[in-house]
Structure formats: C-alpha cells, structure tokens
PDB file of the backbone (N, CA, C, O) and the ligand in Angstrom, with CONECT records:
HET     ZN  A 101       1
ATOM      1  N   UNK A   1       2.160 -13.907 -29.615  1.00  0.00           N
ATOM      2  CA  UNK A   1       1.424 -13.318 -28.494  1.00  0.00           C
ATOM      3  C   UNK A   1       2.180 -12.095 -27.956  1.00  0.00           C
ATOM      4  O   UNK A   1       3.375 -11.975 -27.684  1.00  0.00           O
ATOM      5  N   UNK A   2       1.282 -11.319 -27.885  1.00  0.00           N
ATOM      6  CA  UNK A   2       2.098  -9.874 -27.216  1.00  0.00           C
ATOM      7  C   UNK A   2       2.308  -9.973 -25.384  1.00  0.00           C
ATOM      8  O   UNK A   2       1.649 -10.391 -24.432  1.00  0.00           O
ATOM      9  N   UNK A   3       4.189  -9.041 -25.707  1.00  0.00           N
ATOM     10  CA  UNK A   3       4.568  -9.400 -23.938  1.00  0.00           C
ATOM     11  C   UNK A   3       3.747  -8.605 -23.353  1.00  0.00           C
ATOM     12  O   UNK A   3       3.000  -7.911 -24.043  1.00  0.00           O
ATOM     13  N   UNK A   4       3.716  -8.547 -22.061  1.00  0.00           N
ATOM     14  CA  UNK A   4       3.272  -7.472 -21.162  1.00  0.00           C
ATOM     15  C   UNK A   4       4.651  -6.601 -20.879  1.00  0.00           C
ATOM     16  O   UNK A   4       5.720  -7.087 -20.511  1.00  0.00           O
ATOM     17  N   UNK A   5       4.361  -5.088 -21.156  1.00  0.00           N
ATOM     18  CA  UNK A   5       5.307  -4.252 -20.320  1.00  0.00           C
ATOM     19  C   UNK A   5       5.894  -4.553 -19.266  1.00  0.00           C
ATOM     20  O   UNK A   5       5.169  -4.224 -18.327  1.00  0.00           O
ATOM     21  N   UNK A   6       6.788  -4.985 -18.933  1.00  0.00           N
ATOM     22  CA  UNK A   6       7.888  -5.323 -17.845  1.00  0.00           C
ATOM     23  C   UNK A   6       8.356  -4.350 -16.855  1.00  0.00           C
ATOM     24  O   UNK A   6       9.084  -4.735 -15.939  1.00  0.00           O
ATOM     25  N   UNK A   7       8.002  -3.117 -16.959  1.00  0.00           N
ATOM     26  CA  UNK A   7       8.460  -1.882 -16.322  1.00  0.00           C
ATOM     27  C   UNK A   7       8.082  -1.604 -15.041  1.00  0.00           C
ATOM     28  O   UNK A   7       8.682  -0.885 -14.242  1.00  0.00           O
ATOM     29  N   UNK A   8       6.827  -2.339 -14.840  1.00  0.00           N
ATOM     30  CA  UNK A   8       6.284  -2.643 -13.068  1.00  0.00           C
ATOM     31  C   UNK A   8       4.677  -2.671 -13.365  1.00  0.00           C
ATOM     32  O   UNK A   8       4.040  -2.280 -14.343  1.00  0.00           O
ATOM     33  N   UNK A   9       4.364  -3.145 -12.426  1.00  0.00           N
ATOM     34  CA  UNK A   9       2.832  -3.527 -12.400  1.00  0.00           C
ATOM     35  C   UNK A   9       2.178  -2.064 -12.621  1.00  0.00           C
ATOM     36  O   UNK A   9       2.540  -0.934 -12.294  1.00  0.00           O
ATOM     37  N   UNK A  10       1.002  -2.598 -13.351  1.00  0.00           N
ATOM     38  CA  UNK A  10      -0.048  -1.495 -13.725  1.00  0.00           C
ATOM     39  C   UNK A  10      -1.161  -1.888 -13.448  1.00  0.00           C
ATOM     40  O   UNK A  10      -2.022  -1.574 -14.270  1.00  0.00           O
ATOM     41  N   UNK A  11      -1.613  -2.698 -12.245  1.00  0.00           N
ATOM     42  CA  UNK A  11      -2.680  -3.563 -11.889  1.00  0.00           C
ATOM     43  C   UNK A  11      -2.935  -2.226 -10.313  1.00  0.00           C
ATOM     44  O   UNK A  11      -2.178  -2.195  -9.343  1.00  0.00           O
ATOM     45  N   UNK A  12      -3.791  -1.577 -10.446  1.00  0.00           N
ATOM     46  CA  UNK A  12      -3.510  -1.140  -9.150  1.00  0.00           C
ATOM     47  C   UNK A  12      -4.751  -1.379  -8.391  1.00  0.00           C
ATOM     48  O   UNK A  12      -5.834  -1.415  -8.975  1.00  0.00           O
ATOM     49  N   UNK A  13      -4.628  -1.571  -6.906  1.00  0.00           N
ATOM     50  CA  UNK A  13      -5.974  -1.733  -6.046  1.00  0.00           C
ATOM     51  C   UNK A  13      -5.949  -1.103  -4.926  1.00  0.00           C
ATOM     52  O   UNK A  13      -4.857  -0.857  -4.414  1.00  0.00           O
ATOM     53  N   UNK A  14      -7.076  -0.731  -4.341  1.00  0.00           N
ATOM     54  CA  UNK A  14      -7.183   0.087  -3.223  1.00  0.00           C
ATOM     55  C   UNK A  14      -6.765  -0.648  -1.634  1.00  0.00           C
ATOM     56  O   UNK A  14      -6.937  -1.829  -1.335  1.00  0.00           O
ATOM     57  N   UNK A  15      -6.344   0.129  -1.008  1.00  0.00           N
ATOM     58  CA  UNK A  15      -5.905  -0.211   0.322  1.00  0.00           C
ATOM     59  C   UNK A  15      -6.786   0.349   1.360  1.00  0.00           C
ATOM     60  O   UNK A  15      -7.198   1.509   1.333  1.00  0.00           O
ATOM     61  N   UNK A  16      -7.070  -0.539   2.306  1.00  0.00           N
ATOM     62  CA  UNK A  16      -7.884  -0.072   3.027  1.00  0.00           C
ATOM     63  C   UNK A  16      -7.457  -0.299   4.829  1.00  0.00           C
ATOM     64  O   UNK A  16      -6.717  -1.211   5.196  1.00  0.00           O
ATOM     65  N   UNK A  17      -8.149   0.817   5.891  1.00  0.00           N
ATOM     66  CA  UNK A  17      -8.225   0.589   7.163  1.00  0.00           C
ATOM     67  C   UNK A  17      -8.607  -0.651   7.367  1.00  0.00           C
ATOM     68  O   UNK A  17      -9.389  -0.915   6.453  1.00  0.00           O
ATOM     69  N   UNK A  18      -8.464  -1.741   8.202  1.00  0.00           N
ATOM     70  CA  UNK A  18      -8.790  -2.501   8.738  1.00  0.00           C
ATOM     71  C   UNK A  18     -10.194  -2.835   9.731  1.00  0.00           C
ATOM     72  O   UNK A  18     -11.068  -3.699   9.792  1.00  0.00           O
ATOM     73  N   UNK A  19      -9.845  -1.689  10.387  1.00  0.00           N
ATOM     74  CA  UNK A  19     -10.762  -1.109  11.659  1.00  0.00           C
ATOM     75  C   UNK A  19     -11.722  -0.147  11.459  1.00  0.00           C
ATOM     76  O   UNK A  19     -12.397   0.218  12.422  1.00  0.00           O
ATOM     77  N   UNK A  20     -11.906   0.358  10.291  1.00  0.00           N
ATOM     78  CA  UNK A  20     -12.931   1.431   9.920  1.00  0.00           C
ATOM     79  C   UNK A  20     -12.888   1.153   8.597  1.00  0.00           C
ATOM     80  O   UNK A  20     -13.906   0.466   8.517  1.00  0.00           O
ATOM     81  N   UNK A  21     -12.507   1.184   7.655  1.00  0.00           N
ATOM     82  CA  UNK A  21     -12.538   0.628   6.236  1.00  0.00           C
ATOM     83  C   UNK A  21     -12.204   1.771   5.427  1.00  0.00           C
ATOM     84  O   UNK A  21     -12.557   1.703   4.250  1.00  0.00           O
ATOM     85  N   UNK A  22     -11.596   2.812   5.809  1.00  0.00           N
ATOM     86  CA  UNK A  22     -11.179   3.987   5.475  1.00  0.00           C
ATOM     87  C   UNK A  22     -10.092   3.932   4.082  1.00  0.00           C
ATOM     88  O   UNK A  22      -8.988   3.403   4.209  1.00  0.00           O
ATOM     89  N   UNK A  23     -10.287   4.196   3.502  1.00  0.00           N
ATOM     90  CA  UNK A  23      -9.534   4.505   2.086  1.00  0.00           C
ATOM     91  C   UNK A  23      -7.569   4.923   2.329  1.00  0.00           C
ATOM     92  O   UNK A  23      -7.034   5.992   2.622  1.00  0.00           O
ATOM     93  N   UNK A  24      -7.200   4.085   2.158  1.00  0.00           N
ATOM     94  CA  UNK A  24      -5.461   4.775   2.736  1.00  0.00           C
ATOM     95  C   UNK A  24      -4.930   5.121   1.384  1.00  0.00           C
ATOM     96  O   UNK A  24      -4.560   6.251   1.068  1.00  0.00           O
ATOM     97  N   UNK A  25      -4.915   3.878   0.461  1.00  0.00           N
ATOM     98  CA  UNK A  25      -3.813   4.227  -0.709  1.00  0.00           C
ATOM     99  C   UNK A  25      -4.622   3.561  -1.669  1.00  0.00           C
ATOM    100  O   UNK A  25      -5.371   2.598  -1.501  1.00  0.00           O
ATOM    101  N   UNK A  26      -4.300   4.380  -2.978  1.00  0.00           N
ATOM    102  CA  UNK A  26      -4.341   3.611  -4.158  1.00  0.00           C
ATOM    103  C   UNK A  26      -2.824   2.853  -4.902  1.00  0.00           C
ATOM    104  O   UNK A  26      -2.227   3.448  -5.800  1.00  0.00           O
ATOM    105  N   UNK A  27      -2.560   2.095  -4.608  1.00  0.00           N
ATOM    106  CA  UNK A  27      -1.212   1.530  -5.174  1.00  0.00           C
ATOM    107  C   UNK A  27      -0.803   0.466  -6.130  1.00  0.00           C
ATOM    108  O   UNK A  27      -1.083  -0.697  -5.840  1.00  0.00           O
ATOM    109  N   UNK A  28      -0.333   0.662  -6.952  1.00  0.00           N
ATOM    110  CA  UNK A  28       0.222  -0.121  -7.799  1.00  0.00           C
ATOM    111  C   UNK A  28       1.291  -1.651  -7.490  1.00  0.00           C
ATOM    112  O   UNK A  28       2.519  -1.693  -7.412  1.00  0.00           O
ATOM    113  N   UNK A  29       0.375  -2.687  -7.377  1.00  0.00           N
ATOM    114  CA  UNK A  29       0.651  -3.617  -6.631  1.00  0.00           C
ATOM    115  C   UNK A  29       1.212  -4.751  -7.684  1.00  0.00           C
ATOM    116  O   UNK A  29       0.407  -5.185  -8.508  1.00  0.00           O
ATOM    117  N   UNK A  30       2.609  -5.264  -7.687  1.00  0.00           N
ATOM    118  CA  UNK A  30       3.049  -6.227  -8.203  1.00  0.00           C
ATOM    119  C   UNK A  30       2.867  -8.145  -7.685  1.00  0.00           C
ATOM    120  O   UNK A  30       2.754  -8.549  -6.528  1.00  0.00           O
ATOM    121  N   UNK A  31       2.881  -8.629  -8.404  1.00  0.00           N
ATOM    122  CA  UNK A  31       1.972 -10.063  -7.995  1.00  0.00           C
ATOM    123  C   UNK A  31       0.910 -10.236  -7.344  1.00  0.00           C
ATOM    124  O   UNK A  31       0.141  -9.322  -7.049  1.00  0.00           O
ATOM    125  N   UNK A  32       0.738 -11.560  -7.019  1.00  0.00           N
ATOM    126  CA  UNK A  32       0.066 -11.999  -6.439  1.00  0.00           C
ATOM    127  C   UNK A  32       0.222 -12.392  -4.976  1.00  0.00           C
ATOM    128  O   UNK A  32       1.339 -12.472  -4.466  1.00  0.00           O
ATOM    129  N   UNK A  33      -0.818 -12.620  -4.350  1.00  0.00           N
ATOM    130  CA  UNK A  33      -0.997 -12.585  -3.167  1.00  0.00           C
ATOM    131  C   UNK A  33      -1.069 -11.792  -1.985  1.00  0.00           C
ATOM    132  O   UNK A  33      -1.891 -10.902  -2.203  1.00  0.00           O
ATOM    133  N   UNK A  34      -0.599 -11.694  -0.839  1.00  0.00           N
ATOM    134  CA  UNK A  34      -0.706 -11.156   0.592  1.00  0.00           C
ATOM    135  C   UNK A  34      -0.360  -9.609   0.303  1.00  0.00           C
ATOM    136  O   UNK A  34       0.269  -9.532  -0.752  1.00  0.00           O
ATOM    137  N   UNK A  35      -0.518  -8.665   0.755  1.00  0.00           N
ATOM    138  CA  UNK A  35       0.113  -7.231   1.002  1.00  0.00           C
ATOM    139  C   UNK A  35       0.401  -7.353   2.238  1.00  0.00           C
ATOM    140  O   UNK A  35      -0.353  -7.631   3.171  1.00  0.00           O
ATOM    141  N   UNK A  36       1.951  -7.055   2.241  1.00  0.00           N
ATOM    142  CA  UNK A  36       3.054  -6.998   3.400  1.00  0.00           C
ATOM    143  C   UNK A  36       3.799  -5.649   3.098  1.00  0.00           C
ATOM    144  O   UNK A  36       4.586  -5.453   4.024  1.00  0.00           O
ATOM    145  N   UNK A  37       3.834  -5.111   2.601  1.00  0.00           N
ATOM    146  CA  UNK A  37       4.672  -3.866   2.213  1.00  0.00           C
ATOM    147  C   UNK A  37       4.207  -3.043   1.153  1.00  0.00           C
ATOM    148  O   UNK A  37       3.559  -3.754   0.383  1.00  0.00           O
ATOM    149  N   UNK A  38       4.249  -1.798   0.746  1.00  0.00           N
ATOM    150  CA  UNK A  38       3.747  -1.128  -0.570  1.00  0.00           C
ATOM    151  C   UNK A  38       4.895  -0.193  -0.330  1.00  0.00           C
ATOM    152  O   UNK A  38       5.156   0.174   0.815  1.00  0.00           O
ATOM    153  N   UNK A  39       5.727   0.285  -1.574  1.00  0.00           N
ATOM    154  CA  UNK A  39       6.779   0.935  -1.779  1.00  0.00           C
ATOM    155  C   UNK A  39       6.310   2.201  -2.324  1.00  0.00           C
ATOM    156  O   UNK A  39       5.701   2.232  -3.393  1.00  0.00           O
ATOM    157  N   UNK A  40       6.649   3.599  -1.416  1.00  0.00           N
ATOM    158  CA  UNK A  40       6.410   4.806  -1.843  1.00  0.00           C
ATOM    159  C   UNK A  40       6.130   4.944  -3.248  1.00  0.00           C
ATOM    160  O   UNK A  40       5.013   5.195  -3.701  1.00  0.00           O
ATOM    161  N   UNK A  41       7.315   4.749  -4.011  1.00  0.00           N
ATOM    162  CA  UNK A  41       6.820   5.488  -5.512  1.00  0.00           C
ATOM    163  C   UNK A  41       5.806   4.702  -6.071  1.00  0.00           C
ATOM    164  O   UNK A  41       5.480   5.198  -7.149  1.00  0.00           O
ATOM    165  N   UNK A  42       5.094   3.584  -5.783  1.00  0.00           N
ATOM    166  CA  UNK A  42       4.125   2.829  -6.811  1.00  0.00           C
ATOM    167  C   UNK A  42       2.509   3.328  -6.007  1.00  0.00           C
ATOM    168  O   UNK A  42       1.369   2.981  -6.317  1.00  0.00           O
ATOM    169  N   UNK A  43       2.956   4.219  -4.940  1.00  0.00           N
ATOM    170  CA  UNK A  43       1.678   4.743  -4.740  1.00  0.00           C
ATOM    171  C   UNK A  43       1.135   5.786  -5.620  1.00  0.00           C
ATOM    172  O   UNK A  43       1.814   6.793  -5.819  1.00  0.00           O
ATOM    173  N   UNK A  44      -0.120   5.640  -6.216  1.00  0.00           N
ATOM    174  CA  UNK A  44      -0.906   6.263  -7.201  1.00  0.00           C
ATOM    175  C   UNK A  44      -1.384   7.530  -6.215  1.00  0.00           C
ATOM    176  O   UNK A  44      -0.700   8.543  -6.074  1.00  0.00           O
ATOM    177  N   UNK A  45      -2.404   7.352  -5.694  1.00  0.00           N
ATOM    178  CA  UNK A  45      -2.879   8.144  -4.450  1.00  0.00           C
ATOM    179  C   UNK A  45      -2.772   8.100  -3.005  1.00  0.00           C
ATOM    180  O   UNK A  45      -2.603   6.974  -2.538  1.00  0.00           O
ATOM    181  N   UNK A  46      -2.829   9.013  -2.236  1.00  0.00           N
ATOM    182  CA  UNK A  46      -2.456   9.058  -1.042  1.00  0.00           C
ATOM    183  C   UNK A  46      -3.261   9.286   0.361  1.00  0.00           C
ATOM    184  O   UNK A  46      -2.672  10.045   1.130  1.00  0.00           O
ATOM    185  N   UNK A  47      -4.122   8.923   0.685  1.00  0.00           N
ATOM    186  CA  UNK A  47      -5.184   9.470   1.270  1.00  0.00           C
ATOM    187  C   UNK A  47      -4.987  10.008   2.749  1.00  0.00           C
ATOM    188  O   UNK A  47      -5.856  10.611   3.380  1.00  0.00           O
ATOM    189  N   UNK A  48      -3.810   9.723   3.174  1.00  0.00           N
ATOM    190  CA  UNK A  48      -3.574   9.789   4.483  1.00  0.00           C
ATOM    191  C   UNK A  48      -3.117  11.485   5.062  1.00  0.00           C
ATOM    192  O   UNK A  48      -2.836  12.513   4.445  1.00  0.00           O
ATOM    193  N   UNK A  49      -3.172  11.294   5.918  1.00  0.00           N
ATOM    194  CA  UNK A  49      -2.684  13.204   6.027  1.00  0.00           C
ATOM    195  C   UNK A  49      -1.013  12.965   7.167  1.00  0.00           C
ATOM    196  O   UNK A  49      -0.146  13.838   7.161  1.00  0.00           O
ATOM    197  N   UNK A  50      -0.901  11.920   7.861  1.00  0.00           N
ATOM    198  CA  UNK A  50      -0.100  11.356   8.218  1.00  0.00           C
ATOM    199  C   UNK A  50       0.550   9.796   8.038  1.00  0.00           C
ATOM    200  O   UNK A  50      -0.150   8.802   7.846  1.00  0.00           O
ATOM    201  N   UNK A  51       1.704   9.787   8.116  1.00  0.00           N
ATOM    202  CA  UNK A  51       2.281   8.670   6.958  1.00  0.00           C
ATOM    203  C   UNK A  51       1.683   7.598   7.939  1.00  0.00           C
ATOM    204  O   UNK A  51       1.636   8.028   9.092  1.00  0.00           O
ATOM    205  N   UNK A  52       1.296   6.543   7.814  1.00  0.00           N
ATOM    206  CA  UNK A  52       1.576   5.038   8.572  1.00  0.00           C
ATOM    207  C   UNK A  52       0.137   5.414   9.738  1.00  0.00           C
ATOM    208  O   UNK A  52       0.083   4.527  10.590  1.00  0.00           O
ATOM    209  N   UNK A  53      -0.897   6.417   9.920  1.00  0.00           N
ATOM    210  CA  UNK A  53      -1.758   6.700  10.504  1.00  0.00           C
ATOM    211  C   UNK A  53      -3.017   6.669   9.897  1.00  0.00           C
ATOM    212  O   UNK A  53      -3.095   7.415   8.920  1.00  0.00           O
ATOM    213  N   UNK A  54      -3.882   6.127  10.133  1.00  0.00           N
ATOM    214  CA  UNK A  54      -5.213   6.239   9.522  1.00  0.00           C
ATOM    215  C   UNK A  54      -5.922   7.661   9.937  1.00  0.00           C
ATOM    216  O   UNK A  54      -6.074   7.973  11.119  1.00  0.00           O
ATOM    217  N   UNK A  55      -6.393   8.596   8.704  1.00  0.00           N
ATOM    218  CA  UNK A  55      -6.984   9.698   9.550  1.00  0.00           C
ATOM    219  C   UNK A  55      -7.910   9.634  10.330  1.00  0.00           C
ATOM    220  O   UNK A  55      -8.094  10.440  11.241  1.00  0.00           O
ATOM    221  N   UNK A  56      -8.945   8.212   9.958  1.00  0.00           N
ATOM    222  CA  UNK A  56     -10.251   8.776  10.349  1.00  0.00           C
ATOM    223  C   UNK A  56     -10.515   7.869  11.920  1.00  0.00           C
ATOM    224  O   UNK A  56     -11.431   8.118  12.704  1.00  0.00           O
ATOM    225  N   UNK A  57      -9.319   6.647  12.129  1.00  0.00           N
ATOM    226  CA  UNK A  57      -9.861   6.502  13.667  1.00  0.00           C
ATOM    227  C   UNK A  57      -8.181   6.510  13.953  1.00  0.00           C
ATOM    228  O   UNK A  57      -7.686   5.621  14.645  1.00  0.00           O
ATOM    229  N   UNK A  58      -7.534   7.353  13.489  1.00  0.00           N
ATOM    230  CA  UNK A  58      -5.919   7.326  13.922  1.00  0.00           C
ATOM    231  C   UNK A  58      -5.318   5.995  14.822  1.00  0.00           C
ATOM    232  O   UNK A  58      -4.796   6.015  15.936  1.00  0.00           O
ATOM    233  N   UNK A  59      -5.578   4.876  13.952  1.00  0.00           N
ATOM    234  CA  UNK A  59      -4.747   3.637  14.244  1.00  0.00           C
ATOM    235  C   UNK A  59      -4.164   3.610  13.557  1.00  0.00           C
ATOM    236  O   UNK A  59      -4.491   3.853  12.396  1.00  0.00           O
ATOM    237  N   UNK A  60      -2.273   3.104  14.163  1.00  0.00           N
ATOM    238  CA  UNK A  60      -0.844   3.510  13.367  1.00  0.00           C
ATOM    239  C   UNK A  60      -1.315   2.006  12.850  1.00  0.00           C
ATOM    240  O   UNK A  60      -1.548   1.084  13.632  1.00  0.00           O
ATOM    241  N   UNK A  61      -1.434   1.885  11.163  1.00  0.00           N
ATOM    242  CA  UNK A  61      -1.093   1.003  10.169  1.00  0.00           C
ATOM    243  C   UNK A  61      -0.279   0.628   9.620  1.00  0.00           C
ATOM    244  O   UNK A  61      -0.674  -0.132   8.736  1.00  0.00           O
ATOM    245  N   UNK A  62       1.260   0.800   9.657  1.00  0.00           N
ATOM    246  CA  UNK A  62       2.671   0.768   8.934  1.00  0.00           C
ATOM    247  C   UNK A  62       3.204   0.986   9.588  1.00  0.00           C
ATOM    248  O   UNK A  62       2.746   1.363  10.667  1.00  0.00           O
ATOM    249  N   UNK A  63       4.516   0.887   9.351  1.00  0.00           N
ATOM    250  CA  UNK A  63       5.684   1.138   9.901  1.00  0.00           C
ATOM    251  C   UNK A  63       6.472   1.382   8.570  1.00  0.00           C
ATOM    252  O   UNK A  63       6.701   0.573   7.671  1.00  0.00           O
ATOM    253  N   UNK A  64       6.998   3.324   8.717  1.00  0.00           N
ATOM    254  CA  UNK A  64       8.313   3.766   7.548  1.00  0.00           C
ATOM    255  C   UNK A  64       9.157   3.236   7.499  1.00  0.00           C
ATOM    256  O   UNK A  64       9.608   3.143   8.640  1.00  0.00           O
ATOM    257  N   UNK A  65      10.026   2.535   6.500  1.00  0.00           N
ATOM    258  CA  UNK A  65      11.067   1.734   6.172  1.00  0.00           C
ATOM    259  C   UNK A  65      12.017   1.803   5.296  1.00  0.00           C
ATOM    260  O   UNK A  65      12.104   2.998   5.013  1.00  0.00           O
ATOM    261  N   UNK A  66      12.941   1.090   4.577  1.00  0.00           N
ATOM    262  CA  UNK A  66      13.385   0.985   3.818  1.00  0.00           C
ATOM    263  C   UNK A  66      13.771  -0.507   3.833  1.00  0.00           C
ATOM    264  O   UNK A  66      14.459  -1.187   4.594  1.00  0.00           O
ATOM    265  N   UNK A  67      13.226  -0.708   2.954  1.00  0.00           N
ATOM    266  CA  UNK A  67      13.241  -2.250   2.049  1.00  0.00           C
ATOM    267  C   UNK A  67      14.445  -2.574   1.068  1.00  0.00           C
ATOM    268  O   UNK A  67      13.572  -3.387   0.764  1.00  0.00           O
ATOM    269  N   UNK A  68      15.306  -2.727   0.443  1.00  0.00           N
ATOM    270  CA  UNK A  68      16.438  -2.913   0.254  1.00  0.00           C
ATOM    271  C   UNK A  68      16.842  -1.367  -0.195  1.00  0.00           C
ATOM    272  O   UNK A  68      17.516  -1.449  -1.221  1.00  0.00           O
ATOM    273  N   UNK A  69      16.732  -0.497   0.062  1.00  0.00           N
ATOM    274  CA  UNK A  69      17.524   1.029  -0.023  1.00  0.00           C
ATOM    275  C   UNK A  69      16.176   1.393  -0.468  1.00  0.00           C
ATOM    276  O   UNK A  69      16.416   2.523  -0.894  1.00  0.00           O
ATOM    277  N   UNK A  70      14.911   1.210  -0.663  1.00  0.00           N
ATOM    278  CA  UNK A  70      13.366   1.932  -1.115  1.00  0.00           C
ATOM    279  C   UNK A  70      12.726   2.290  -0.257  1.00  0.00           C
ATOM    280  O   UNK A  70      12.099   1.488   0.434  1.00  0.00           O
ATOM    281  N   UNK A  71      12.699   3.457  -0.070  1.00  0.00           N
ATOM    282  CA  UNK A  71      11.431   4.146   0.402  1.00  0.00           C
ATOM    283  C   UNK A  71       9.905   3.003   1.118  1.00  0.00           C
ATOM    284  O   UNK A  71       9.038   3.373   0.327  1.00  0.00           O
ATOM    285  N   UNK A  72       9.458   2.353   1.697  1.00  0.00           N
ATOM    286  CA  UNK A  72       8.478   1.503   1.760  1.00  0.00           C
ATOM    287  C   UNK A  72       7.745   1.887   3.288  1.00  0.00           C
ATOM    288  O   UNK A  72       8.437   2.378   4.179  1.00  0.00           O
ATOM    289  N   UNK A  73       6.026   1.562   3.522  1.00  0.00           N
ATOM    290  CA  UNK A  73       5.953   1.227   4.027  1.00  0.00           C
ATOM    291  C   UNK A  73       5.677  -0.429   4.440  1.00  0.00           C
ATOM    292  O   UNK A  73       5.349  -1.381   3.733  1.00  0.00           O
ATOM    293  N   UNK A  74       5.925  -0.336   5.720  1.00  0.00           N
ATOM    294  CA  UNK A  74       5.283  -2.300   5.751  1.00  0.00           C
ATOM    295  C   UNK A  74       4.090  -2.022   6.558  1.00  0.00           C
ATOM    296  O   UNK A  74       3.836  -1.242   7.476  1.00  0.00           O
ATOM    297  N   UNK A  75       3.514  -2.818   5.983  1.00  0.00           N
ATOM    298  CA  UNK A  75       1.707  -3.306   6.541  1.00  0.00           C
ATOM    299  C   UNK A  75       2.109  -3.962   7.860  1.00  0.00           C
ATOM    300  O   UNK A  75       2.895  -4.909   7.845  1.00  0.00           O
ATOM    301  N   UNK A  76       1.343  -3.260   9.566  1.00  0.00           N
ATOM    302  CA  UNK A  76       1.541  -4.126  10.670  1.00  0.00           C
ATOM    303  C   UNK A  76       0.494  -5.400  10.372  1.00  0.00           C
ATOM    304  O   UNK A  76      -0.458  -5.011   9.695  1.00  0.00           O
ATOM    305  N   UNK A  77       0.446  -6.465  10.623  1.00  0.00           N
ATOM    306  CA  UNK A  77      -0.544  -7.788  10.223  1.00  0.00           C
ATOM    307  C   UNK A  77      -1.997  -7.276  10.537  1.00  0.00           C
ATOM    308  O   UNK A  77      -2.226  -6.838  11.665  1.00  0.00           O
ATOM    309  N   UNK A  78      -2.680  -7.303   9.881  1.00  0.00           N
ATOM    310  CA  UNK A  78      -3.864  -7.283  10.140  1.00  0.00           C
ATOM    311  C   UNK A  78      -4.839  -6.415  10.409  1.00  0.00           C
ATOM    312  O   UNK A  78      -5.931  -6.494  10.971  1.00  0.00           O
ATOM    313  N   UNK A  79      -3.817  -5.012   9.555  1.00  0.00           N
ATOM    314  CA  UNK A  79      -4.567  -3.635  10.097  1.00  0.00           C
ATOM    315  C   UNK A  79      -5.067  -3.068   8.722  1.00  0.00           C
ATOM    316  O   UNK A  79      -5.610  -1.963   8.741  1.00  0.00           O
ATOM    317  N   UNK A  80      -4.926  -3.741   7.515  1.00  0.00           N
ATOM    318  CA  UNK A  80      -4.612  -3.250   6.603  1.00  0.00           C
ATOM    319  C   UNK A  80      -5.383  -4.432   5.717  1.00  0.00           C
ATOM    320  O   UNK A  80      -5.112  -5.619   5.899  1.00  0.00           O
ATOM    321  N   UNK A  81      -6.727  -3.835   4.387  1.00  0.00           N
ATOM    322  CA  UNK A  81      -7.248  -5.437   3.416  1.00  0.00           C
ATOM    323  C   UNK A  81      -7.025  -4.139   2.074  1.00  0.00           C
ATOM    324  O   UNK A  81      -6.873  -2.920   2.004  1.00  0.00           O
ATOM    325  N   UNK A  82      -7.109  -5.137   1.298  1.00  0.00           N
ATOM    326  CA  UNK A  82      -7.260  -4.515  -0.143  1.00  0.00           C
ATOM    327  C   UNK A  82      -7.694  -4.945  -1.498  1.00  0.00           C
ATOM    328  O   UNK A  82      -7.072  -5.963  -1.805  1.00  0.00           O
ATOM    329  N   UNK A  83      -8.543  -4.556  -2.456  1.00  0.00           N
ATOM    330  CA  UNK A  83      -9.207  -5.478  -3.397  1.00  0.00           C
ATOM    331  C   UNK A  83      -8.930  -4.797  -4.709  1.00  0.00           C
ATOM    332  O   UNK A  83      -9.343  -5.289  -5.759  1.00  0.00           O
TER     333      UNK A  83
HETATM  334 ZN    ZN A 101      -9.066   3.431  10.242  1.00  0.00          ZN2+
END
C-alpha cells in the first residue's frame, strides 16, 4: 500500500467569519478535528486585508502569536467555522 507524503497536510478547507460567513482563509489544515489555531505558512489564501480582522463586519477573529517559535494565528472560540 502506498504511504501518504509526510511533509504536511494537503487536505485544505476554507475558513470562515462566524458572524457574517465571510471567507477569511484558505488553509492547509493538519488532522482532525476542532480549529484552534492555523499557522501562517500553511495558509494557501488570504482573504483578509487586516490580520486577525474580518473585512466585511470588522470583528477581531484571532489573536497574532507564536506557537512554539511559528508564526500562528489562534482562533478566539467561536468566531471562526470551517468545512
Ligand atoms: Zn465577519
């Protein structure tokens, strides 16, 4: 049986506003389950015009970080779905 590439997820899904349903990121999301964080470089696309701000009803969605020395933002609970 053939492995899967190990190099990082290639599964990517869209991120969305919470509160308006506005398009934020396309990102390349490793496992399964909850989105709590998405790490700068595995973002594919970027939709935002300000980091951690939704453009279209400007509710702050993230908080800039760094996650063990990475670039990341973290998802505030509940502002943020993605499929
Ligand atoms: Zn929004």
């Amino acid at each position: 049986m053939a492995k899967p590439n190990k190099k990082g997820p290639t599964k990517t899904v869209n991120i969305f506003c919470k509160n308006c349903s506005y398009q934020l990121y396309k990102y390349r999301k490793g496992g399964k389950g909850a989105l709590i964080k998405c790490f700068k470089e595995r973002i594919v696309e970027d939709f935002t015009n300000t980091a951690c701000i939704c453009p279209q009803c400007e509710k702050e969605f993230a908080r800039d970080m760094l996650i063990k020395g990475t670039p990341a933002f973290k998802f505030i609970g509940g502002k943020v779905w993605f499929k």
